[in-house]
N, C-alpha and C positions, 0 to 999 in steps of 0.2 A: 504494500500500500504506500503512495508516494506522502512524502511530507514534505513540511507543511501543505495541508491542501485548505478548499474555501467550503464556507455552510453550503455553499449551491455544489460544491462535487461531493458532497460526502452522500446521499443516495445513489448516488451510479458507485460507490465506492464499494461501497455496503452491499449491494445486490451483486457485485462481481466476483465478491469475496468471495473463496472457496471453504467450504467447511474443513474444519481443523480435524477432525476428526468424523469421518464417513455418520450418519446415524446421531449425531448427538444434534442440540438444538442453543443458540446464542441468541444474547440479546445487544447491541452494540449500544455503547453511549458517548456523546459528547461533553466535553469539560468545555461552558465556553463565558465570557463574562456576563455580568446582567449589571447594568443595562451594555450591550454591547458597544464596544469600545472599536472594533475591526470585524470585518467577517471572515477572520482565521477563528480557528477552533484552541484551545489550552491544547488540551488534549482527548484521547479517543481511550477508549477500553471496551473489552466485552466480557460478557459474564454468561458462561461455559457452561450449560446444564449436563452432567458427564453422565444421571443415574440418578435415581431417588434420594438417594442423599449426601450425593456428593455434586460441588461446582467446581470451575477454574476459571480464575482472572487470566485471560489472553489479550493478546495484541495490545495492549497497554504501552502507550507514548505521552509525551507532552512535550509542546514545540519546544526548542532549542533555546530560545531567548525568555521562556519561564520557566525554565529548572530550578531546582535550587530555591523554590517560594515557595515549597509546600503543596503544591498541587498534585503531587502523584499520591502524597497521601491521604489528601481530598479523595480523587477521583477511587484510589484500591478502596478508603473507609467506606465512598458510596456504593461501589460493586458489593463487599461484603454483606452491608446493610441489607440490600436488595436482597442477596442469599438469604437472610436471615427472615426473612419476612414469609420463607416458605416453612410448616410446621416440620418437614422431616430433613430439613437441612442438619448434617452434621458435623461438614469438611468441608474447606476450599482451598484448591490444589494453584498450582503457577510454577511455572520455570522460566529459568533466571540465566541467563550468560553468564558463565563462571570472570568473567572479563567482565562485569561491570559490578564492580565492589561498591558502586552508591546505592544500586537498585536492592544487594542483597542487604544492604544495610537497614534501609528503608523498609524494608518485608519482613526483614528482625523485628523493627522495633514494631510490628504490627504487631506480633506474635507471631510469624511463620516461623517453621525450622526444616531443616531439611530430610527430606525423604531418602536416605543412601538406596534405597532398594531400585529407586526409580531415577535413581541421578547417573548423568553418564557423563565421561573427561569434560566434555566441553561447554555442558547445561544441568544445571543442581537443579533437584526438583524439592518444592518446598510444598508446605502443608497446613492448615489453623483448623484446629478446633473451632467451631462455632456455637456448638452446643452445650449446655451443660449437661453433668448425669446427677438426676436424681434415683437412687436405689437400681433397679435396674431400667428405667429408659431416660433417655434422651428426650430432653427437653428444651425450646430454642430459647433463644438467651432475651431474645427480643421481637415481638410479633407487632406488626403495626396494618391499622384499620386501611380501608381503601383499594381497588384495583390493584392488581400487580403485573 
């Protein structure tokens, strides 16, 4: 997907996009300012339905000249949330370029950690808990009213 791109390419963007995985089902979203300031985007992510109760944060960027202001961890806190909103959510997965030491920083301090079983040389795979356990089931941490 090229970057930066504008509000008006990001539907051709999105529809061209090839599934990450055969079978599974994403929802994309836009990090962008309010009231808008440009019609570039922050940034872009999707939120990866892999299974009943597992997601993944994929394709996750944010333009070049907003790094470093908090916005990635805006846009991952908002992807999680959205997870969270589903009752049988109980993990949300993501990989990471072993080469960008900010991004695993930033998935630390979310709470991810890394999955060795699913990490290979050159992409760590990392993992959150979303749910908490009560006795023996899982219960979501955070359920919020309205459409999802």
């Amino acid at each position: 997907m090229p970057f930066p791109f504008s509000g008006s390419d990001l539907p051709r963007l999105i529809a061209s996009a090839p599934a990450i995985v055969a079978g599974e089902t994403s929802t994309s979203f836009v990090l962008v300012e309010d009231p808008p300031a440009s019609p570039e985007a922050i940034g872009f992510g999707q939120l990866v339905r892999q299974d009943r109760t597992a997601f993944r944060l994929a394709r996750l960027i944010i333009a070049p000249s907003r790094r470093a202001s908090g916005f990635g961890a805006s846009l991952c806190r908002l992807l999680i949330e959205k997870a969270e909103t589903v009752a049988q959510a109980e993990r949300v997965h993501l990989f990471v370029y072993r080469d960008n030491p900010t991004a695993i920083r930033l998935y630390s301090k979310l709470g991810f950690v890394e999955t060795p079983s699913h990490s290979r040389s050159e992409v760590m795979a990392m993992h959150k808990t979303i749910g908490r356990i009560k006795g023996d089931a899982m219960l979501p941490t955070r359920v919020q009213a309205g459409p999802g």
